[in-house]
C-alpha positions as CSV (number, residue, x, y, z in Angstrom):
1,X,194.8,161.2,28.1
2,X,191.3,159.9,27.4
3,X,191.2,156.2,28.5
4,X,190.0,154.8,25.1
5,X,193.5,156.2,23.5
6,X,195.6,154.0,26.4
7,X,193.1,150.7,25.5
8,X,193.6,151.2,21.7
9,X,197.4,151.0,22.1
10,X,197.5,148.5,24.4
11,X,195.5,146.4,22.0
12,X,197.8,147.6,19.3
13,X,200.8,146.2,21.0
14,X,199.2,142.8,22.3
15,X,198.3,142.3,18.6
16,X,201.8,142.8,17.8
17,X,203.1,141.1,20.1
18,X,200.9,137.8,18.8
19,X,201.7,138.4,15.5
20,X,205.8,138.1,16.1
21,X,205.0,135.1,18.7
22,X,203.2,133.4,15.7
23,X,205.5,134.0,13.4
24,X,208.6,132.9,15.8
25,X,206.4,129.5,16.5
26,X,205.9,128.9,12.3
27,X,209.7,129.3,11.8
28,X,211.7,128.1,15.2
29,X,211.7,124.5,14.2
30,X,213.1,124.8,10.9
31,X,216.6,126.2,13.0
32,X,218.7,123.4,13.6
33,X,220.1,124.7,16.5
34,X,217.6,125.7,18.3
35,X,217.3,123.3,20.9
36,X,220.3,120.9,20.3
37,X,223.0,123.2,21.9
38,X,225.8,121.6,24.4
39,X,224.1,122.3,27.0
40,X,220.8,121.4,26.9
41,X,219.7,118.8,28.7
42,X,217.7,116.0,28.3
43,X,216.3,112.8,29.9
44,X,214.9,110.2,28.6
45,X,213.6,107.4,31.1
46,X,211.1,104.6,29.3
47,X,208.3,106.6,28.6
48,X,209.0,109.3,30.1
49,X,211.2,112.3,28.5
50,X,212.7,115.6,30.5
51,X,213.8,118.5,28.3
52,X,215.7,121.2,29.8
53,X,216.9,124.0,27.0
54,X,219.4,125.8,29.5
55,X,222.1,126.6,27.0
56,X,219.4,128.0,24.5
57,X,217.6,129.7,27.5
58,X,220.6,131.7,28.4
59,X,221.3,133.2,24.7
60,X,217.9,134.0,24.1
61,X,217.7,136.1,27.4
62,X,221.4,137.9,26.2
63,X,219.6,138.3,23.0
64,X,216.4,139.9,24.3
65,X,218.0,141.9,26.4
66,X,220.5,143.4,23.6
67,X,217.1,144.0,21.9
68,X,215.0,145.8,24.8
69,X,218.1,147.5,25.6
70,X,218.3,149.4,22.3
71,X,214.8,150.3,22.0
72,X,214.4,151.6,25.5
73,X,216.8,154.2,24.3
């Protein structure tokens, strides 16, 4: 394949990819449960605040991988 082909796609699909990243960080806080799930964690000490999404971690990977499953195919 001629090499200017594989860079033209390739920027295709990183431009893709920042538009959906874009668009997940415009409307992720406006779900309430994003983030406030049972078991995610945090830690608030004085000034100083830990934040550890574990629960929300875990279903996003389940979900992504349901997704990447189905278009490998």
């Amino acid at each position: 394949m001629n090499p200017l082909n594989d860079m033209g796609r390739l920027l295709l699909l990183i431009g893709i990819f920042m538009v959906i990243a874009g668009l997940v960080l415009i409307f992720l806080p406006k779900l309430p449960f994003i983030g406030r799930l049972p078991g995610d964690f945090v830690i608030k000490r004085g000034n100083f605040t830990f934040y550890f999404p574990l629960a929300t971690s875990i279903i996003l990977s389940i979900i992504l991988t349901i997704i990447f499953s189905i278009f490998r195919k």
